[in-house]
N, CA, C and O atoms as CSV, one atom per row, in Angstrom:
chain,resi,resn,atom,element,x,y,z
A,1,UNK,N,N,-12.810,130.488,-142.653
A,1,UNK,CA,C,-13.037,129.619,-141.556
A,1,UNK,C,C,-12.397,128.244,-141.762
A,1,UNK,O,O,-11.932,127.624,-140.806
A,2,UNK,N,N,-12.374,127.761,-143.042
A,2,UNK,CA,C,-11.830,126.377,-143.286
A,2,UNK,C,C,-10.182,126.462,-143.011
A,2,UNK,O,O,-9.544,125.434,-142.785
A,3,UNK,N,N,-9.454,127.987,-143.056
A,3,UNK,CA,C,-8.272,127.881,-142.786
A,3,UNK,C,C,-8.070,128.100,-141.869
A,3,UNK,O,O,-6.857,128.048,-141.668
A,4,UNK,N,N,-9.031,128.551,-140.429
A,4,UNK,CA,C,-8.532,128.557,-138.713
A,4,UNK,C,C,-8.882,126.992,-138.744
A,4,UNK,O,O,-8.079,126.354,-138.064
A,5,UNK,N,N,-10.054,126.060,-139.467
A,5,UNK,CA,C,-10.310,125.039,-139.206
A,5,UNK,C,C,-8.693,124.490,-139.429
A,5,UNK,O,O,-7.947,124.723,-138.478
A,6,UNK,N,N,-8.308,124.032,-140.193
A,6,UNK,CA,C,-7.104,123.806,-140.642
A,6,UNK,C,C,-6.229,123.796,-140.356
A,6,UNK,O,O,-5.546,122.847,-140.741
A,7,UNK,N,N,-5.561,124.892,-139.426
A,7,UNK,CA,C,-4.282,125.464,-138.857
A,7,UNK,C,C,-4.861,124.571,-137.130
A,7,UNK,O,O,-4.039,124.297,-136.255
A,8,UNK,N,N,-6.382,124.265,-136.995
A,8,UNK,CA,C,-6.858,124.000,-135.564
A,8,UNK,C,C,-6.362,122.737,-135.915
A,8,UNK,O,O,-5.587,122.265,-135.083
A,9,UNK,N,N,-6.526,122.231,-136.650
A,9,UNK,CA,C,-6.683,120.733,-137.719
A,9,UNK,C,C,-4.707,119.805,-137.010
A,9,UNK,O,O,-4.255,118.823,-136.422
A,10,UNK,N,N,-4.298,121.125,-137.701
A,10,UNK,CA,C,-2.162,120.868,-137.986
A,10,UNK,C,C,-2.154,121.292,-136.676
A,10,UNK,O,O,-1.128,120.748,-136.267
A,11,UNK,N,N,-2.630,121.922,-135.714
A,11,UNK,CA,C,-2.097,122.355,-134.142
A,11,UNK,C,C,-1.996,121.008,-133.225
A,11,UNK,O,O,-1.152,120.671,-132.395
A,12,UNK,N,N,-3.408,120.247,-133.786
A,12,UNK,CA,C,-4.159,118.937,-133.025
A,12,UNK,C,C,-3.294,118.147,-133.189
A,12,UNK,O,O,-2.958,117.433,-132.245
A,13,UNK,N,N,-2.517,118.011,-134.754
A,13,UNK,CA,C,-1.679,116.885,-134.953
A,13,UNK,C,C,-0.294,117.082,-134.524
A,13,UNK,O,O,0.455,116.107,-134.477
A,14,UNK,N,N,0.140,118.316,-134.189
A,14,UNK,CA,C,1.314,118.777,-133.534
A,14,UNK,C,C,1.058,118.146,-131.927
A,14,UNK,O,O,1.455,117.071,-131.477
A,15,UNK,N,N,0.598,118.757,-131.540
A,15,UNK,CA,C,-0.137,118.296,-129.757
A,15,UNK,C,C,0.260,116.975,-129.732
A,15,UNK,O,O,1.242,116.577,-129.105
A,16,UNK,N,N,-0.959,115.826,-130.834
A,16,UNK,CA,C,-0.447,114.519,-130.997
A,16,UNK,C,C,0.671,114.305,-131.075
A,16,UNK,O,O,0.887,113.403,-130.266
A,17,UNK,N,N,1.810,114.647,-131.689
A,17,UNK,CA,C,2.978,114.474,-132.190
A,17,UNK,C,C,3.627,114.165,-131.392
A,17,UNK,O,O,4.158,113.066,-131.234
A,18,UNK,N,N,3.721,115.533,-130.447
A,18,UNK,CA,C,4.559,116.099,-129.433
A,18,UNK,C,C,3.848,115.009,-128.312
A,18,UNK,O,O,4.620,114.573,-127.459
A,19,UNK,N,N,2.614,114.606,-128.269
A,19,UNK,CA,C,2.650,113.571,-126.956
A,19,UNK,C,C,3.469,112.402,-127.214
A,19,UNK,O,O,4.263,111.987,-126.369
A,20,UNK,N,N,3.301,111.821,-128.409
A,20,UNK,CA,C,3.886,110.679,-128.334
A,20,UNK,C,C,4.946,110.698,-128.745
A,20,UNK,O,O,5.357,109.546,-128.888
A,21,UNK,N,N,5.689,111.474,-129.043
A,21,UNK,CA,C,7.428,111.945,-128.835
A,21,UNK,C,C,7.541,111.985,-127.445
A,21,UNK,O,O,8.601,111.414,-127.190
A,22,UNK,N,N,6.853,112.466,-126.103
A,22,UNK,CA,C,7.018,112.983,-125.059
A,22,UNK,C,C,7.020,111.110,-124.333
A,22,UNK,O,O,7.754,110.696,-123.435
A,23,UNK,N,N,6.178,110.486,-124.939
A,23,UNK,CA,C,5.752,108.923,-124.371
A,23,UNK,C,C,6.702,108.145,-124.612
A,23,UNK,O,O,6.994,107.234,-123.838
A,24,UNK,N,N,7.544,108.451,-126.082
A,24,UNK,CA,C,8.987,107.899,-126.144
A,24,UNK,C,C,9.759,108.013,-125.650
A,24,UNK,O,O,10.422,107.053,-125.257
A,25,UNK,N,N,10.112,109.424,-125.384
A,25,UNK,CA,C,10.635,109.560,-124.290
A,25,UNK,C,C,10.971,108.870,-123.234
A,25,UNK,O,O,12.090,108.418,-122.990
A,26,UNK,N,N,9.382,108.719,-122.174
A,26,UNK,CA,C,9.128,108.686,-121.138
A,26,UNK,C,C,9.716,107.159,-121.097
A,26,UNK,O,O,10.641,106.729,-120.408
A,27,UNK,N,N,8.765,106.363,-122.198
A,27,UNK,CA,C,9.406,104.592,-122.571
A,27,UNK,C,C,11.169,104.680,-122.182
A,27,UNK,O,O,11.729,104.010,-121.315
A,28,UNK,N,N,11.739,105.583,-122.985
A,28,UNK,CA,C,13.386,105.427,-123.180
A,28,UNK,C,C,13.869,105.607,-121.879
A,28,UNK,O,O,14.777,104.890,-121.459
A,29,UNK,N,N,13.134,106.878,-120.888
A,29,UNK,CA,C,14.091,106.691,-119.621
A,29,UNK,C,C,13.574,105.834,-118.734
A,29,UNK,O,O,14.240,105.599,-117.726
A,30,UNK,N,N,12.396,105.244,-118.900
A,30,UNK,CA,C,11.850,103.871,-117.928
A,30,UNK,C,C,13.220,102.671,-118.503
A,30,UNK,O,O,13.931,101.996,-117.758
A,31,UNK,N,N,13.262,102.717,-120.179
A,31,UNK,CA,C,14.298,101.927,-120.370
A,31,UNK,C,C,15.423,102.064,-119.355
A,31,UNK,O,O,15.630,101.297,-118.415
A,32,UNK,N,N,16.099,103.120,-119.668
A,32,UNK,CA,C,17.501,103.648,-119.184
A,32,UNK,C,C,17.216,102.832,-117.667
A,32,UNK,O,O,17.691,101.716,-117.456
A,33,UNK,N,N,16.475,103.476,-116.782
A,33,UNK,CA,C,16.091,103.565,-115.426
A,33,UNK,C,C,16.442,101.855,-115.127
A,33,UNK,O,O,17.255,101.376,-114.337
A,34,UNK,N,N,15.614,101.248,-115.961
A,34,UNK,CA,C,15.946,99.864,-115.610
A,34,UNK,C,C,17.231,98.969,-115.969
A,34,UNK,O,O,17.361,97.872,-115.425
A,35,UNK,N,N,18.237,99.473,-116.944
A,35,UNK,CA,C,19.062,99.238,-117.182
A,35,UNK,C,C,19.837,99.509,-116.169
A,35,UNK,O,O,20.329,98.660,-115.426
A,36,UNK,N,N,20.000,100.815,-116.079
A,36,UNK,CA,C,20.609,101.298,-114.792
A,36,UNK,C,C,20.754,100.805,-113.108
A,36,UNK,O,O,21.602,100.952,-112.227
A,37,UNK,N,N,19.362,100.117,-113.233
A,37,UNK,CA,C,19.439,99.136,-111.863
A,37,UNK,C,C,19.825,98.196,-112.204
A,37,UNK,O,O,20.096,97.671,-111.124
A,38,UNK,N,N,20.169,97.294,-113.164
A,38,UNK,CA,C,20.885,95.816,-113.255
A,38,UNK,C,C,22.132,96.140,-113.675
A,38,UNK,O,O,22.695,95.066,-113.891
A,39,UNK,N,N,22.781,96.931,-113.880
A,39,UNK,CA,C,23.830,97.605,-114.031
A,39,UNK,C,C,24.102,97.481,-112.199
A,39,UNK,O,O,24.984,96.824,-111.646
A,40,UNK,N,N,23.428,98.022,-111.784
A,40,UNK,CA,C,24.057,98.757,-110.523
A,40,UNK,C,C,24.017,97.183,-109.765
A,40,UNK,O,O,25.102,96.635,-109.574
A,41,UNK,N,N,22.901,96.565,-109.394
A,41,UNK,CA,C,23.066,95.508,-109.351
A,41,UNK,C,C,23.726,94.040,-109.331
A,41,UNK,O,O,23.845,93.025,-108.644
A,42,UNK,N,N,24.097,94.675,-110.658
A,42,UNK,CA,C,25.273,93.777,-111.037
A,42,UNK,C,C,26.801,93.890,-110.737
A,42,UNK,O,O,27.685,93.037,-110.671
A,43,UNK,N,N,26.799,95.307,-110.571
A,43,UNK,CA,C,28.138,95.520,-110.140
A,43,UNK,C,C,28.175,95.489,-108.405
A,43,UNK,O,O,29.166,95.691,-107.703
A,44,UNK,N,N,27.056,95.235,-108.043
A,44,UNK,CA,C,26.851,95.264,-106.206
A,44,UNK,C,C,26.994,93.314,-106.017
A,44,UNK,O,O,26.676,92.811,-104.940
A,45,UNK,N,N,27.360,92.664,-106.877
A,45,UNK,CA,C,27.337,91.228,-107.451
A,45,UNK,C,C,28.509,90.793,-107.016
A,45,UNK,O,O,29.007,90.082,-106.143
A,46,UNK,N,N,28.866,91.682,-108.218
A,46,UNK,CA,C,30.624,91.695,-108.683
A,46,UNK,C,C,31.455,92.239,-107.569
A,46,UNK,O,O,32.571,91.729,-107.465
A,47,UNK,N,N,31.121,93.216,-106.676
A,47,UNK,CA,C,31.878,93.868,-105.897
A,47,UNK,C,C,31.693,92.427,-104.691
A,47,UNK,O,O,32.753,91.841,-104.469
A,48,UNK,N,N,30.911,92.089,-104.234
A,48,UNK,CA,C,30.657,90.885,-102.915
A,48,UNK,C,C,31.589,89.713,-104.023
A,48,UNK,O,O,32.396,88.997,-103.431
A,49,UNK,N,N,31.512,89.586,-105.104
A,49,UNK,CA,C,32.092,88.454,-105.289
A,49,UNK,C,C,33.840,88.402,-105.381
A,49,UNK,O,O,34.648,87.476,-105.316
A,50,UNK,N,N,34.001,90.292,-105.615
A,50,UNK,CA,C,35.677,90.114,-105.661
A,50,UNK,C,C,35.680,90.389,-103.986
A,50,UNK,O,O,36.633,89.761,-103.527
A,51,UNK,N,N,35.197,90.863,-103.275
A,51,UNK,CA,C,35.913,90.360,-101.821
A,51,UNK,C,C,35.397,89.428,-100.931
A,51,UNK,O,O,35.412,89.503,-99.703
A,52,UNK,N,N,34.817,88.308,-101.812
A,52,UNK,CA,C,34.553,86.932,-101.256
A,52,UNK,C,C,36.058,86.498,-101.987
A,52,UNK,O,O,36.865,85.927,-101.253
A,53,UNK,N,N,36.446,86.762,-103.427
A,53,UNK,CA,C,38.022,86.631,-103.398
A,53,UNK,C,C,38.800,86.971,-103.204
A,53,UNK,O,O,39.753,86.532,-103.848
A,54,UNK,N,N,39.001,87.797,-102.392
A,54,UNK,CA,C,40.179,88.516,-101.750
A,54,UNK,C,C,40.022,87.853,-100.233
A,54,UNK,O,O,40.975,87.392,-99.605
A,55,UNK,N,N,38.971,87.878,-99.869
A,55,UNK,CA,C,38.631,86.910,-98.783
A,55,UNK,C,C,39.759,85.235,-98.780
A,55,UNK,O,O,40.649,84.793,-98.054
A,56,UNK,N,N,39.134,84.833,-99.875
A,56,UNK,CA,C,40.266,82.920,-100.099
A,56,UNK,C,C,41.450,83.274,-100.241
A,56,UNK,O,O,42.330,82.785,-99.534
A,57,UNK,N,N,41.791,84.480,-101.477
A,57,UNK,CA,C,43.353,84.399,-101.677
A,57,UNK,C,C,43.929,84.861,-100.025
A,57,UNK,O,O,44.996,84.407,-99.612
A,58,UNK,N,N,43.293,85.568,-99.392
A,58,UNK,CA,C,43.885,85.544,-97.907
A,58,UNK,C,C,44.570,84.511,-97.381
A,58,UNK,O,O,45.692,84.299,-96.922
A,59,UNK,N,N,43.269,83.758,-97.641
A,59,UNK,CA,C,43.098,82.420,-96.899
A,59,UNK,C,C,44.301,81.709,-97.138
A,59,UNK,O,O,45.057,81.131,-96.356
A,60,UNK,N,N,44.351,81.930,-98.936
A,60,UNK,CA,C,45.337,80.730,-99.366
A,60,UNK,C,C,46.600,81.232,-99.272
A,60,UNK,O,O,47.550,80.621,-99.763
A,61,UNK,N,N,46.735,82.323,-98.674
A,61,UNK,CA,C,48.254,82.763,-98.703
A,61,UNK,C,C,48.616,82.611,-97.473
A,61,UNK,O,O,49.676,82.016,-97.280
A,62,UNK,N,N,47.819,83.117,-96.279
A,62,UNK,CA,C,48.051,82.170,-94.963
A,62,UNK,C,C,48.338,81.074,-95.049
A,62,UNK,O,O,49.521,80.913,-94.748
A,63,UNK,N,N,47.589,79.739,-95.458
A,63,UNK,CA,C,47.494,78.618,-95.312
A,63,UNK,C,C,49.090,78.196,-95.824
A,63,UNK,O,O,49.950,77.509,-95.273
A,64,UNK,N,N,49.072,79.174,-97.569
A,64,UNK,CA,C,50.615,78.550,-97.911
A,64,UNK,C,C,51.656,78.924,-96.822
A,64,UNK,O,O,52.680,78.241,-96.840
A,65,UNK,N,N,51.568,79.872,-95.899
A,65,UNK,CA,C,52.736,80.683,-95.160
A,65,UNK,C,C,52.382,79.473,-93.985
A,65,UNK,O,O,53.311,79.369,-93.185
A,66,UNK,N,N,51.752,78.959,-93.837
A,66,UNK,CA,C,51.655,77.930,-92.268
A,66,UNK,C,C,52.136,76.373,-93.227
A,66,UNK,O,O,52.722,75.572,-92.499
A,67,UNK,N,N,52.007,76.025,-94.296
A,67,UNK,CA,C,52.885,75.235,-95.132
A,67,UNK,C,C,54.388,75.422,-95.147
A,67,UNK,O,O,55.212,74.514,-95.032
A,68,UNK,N,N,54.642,76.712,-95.304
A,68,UNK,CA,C,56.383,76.805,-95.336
A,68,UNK,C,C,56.837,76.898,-94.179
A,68,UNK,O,O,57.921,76.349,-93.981
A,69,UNK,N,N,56.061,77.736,-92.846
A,69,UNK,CA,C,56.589,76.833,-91.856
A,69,UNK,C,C,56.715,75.585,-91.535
A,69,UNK,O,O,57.775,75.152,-91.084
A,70,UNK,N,N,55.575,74.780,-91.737
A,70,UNK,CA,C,55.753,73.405,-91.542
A,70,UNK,C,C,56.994,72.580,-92.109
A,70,UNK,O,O,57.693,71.738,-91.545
A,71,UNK,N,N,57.047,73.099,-93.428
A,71,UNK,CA,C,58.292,72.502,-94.207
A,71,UNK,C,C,59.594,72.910,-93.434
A,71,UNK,O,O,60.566,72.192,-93.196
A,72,UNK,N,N,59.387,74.283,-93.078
A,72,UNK,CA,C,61.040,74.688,-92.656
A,72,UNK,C,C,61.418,74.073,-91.652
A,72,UNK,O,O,62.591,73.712,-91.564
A,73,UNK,N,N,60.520,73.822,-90.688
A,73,UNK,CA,C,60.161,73.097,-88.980
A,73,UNK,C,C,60.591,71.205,-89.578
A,73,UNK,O,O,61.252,70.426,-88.892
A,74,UNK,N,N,60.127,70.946,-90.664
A,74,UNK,CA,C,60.720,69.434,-91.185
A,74,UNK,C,C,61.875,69.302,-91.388
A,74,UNK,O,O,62.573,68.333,-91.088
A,75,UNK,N,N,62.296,70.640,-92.120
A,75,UNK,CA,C,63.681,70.465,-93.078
A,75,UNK,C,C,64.766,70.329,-91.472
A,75,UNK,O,O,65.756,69.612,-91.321
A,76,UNK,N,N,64.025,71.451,-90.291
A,76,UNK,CA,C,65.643,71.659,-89.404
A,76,UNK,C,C,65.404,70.184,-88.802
A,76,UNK,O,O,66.426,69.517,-88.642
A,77,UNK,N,N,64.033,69.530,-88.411
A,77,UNK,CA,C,64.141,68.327,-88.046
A,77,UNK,C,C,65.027,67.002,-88.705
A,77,UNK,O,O,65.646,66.153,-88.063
A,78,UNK,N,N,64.890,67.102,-90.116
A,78,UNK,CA,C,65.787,66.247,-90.960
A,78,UNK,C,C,67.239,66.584,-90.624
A,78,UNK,O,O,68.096,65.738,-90.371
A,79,UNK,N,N,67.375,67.540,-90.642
A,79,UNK,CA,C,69.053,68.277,-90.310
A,79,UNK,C,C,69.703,67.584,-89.291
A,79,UNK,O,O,70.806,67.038,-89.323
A,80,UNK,N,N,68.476,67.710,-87.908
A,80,UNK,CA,C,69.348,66.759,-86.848
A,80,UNK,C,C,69.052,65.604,-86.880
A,80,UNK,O,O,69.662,64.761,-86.223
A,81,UNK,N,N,67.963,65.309,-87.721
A,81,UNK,CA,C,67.894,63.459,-87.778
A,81,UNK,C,C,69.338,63.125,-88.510
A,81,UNK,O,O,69.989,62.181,-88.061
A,82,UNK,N,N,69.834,63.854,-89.591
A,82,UNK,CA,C,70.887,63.537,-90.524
A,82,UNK,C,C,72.134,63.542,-89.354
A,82,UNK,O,O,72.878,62.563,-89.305
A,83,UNK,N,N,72.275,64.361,-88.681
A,83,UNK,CA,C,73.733,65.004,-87.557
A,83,UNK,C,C,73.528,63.342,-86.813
A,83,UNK,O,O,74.569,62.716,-86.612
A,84,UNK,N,N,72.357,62.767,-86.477
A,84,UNK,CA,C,72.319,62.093,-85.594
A,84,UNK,C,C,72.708,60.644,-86.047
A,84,UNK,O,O,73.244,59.803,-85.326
A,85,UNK,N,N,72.317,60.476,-87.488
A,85,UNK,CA,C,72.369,59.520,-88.313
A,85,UNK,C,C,73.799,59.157,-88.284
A,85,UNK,O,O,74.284,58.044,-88.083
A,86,UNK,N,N,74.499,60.467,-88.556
A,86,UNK,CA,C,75.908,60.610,-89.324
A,86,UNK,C,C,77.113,60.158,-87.495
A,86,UNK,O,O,78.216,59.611,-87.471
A,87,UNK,N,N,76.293,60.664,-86.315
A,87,UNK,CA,C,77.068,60.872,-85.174
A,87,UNK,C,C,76.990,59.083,-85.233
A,87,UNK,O,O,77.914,58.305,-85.465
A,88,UNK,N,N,75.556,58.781,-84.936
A,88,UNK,CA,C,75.190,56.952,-85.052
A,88,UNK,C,C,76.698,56.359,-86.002
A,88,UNK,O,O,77.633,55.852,-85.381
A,89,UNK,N,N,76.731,56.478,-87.175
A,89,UNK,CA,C,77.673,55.391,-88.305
A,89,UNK,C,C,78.805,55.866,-87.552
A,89,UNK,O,O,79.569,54.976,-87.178
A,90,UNK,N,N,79.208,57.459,-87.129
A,90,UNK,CA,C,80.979,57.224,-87.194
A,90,UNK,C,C,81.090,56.135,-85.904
A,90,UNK,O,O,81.911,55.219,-85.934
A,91,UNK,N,N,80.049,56.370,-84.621
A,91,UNK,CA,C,79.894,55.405,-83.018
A,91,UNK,C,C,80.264,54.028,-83.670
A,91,UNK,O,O,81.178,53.291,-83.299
A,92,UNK,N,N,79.375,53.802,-84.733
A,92,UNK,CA,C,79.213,52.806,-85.524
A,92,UNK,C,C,80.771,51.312,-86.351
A,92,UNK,O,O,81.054,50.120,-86.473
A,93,UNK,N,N,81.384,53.333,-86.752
A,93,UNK,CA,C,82.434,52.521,-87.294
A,93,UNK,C,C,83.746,52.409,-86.336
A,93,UNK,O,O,84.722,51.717,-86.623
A,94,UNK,N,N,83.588,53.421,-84.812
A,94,UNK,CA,C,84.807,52.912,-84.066
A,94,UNK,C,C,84.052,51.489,-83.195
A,94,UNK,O,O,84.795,51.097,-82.295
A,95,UNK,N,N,83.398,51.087,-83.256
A,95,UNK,CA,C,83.382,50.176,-82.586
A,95,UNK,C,C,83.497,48.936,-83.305
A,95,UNK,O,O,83.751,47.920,-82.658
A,96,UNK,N,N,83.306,48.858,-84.897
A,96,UNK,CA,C,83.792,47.886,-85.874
A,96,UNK,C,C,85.031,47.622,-85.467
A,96,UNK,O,O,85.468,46.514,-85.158
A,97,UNK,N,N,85.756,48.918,-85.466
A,97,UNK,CA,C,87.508,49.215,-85.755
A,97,UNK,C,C,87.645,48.505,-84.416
A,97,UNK,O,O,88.494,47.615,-84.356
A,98,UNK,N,N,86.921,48.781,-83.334
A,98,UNK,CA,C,87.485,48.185,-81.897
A,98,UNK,C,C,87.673,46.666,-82.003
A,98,UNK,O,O,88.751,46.110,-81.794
A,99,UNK,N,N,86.532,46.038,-82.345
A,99,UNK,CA,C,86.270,44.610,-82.970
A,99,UNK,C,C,86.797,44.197,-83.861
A,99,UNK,O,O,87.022,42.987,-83.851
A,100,UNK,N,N,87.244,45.028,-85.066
A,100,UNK,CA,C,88.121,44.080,-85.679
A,100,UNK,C,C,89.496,44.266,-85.125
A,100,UNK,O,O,90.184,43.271,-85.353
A,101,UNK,N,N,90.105,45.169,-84.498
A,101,UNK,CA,C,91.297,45.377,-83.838
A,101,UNK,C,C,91.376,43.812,-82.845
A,101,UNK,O,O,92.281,42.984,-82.952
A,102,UNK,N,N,90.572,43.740,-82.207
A,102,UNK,CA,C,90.136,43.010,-81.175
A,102,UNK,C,C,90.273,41.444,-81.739
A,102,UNK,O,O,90.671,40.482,-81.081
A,103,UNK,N,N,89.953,41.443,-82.761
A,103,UNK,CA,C,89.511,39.642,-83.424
A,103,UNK,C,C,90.718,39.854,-84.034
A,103,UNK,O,O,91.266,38.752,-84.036
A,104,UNK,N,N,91.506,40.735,-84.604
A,104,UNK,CA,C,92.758,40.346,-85.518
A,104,UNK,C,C,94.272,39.990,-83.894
A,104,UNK,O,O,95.065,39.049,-83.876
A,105,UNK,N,N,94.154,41.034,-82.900
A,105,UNK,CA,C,94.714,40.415,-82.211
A,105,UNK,C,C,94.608,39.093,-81.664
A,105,UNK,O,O,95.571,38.368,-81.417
A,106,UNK,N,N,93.104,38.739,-81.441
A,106,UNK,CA,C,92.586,36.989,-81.000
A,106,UNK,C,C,93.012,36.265,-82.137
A,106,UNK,O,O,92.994,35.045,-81.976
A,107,UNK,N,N,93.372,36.653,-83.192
A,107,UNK,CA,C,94.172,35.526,-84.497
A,107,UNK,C,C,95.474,35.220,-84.662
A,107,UNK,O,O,96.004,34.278,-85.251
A,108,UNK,N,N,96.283,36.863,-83.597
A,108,UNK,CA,C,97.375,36.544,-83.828
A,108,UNK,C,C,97.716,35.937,-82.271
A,108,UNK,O,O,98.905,35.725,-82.033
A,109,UNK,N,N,96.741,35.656,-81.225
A,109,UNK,CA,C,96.941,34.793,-80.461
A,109,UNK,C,C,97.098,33.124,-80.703
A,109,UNK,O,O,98.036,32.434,-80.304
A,110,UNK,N,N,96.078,32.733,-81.364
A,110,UNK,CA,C,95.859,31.064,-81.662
A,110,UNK,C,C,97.019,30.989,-82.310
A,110,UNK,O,O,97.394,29.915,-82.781
């Protein structure tokens, strides 16, 4: 009888065993489980935050493309300010030439 006691004895502590192996368990995938949501979480973070940046670099690549128009829209404006500049001096220099033509003949009048 002391050895069914016995073997009842090592069954009890198996049972025990096996529960709290089974509770570790249970601990490890509550672990996992919660890892797994800040994981997921985190990457639901990361995903809104890369197309909040893909969102600006939009932005900023528009914005630069309405910059290089602006510049190109300056540069053709400078072009004819320059044509106009350049048309101005030559107006400029026949009418010197007229005037000094003009005052060198009035010198060789006196």
């Amino acid at each position: 009888m002391t050895e069914d006691k016995n073997r009842i004895n090592r069954m009890e502590d198996q049972l025990i065993d096996m529960r709290l192996a089974v509770s570790a368990l249970l601990e490890t995938v509550t672990q996992h489980q919660r890892n797994f949501e800040t994981i997921q979480r985190n990457f639901e973070t990361m995903q809104r935050n890369f197309e909040s940046t893909n969102t600006r670099i939009d932005t900023i690549v528009i914005e630069i493309r309405d910059i290089r128009t602006d510049m190109q829209e300056m540069r053709a404006d400078m072009l004819q300010m320059q044509s106009e500049v350049r048309g101005l001096q030559t107006e400029n220099r026949r009418i010197l030439d007229v005037l000094q033509n003009r005052n060198s003949e009035d010198d060789s009048l006196v």
